[in-house]
C-alpha positions in Angstrom: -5.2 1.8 0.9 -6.0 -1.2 -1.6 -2.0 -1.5 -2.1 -1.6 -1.9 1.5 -4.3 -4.1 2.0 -3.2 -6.6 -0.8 0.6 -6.6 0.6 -0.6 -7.5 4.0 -2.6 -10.6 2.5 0.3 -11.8 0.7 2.4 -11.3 3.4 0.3 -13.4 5.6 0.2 -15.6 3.1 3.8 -15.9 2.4 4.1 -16.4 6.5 1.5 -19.4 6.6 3.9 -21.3 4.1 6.7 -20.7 5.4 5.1 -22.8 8.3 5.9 -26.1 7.2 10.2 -25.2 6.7 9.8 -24.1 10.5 8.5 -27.3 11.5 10.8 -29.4 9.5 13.8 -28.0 11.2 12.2 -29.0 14.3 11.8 -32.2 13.6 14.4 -32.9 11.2 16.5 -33.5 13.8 15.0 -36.7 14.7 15.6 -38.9 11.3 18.7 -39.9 9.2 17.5 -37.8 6.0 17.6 -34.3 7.8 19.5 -32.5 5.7 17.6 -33.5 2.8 14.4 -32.3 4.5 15.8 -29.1 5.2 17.4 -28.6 2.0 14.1 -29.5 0.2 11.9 -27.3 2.9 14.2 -24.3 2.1 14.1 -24.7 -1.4 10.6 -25.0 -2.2 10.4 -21.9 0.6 12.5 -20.0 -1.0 10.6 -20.5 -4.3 7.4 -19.5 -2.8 9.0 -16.4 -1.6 10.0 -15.4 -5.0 7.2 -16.2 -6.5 4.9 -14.1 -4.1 7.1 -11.3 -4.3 6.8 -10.8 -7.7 3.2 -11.0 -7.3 3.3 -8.2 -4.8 5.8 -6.3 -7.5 3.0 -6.7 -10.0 0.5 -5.7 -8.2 2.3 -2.4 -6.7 3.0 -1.6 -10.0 -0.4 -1.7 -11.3 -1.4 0.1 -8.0 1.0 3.0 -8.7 -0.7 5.3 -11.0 -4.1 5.3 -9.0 -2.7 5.7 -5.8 -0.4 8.7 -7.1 -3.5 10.3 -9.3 -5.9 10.0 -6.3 -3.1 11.4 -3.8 -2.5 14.2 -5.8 -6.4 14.9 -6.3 -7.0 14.8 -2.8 -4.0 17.5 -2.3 -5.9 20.3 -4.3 -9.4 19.6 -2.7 -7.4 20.9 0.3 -5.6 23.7 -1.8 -1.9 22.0 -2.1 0.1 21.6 -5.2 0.5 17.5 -5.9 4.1 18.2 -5.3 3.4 18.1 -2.2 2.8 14.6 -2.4 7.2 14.1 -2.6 7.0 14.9 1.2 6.4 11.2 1.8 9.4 10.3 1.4 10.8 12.0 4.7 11.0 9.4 6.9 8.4 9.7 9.7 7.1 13.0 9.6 6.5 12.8 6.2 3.7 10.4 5.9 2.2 11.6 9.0 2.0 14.8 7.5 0.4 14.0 4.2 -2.3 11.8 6.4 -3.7 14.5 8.6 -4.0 16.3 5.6 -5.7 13.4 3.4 -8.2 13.9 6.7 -9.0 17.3 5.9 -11.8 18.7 4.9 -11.7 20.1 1.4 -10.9 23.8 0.7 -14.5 25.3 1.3 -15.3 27.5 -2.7 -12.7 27.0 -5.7 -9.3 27.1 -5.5 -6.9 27.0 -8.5 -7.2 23.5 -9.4 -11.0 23.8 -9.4 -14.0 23.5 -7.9 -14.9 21.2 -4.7 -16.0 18.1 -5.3 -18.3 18.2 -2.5 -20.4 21.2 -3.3 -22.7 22.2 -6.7 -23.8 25.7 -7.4 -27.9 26.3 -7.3 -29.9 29.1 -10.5 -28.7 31.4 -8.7 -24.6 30.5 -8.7 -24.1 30.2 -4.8 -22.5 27.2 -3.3 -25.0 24.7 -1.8 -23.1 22.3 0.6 
């Protein structure tokens, strides 16, 4: 969720300057050095571009790991292998898939990976909820 949240930022962010090459092909039109504005705009946008995306390809990258480990802990509270996780990948149904069951209510005792994270055992070894 913290990836998606930090792409969207720079991705407003990247909008917001491309701002200023819109409005100097509007009114580049009007003056004698218009192509020199434009080519200057573009350039400079283009460099900002490149420069946020690698930002957002740094930041995905560190992202990665944590997002895959917590995915695939969050598949066996709900008694799934973390293979399950590769379903993504089918377009659509996929993803929707994997988050109703990321809204699932953990598997209720232990299951092969372990015990639920949301319950402790009392003296006497019965689940407390």
């Amino acid at each position: 969720l913290l990836c998606y949240i930090i792409q969207y930022a720079v991705g407003c962010i990247m909008s917001i300057m491309c701002i200023p090459f819109m409005l100097s092909l509007f009114t580049a039109a009007d003056s004698d050095a218009s192509t020199e504005i434009v080519a200057a705009t573009l350039g400079s946008t283009v460099v900002a571009y490149l420069f946020m995306a690698s930002v957002m390809f740094v930041i995905g990258l560190i992202l990665l790991i944590p997002s895959i480990s917590v995915s695939v802990r969050r598949l066996h509270d709900i008694g799934k292998s973390g293979w399950w996780l590769l379903l993504g990948f089918i377009p659509i149904v996929g993803p929707i898939v994997l988050l109703v069951w990321f809204c699932t209510d953990s598997q209720p005792g232990e299951n092969q990976w372990g015990a639920n994270p949301k319950e402790t055992t009392n003296e006497n070894g019965s689940i407390v909820a």
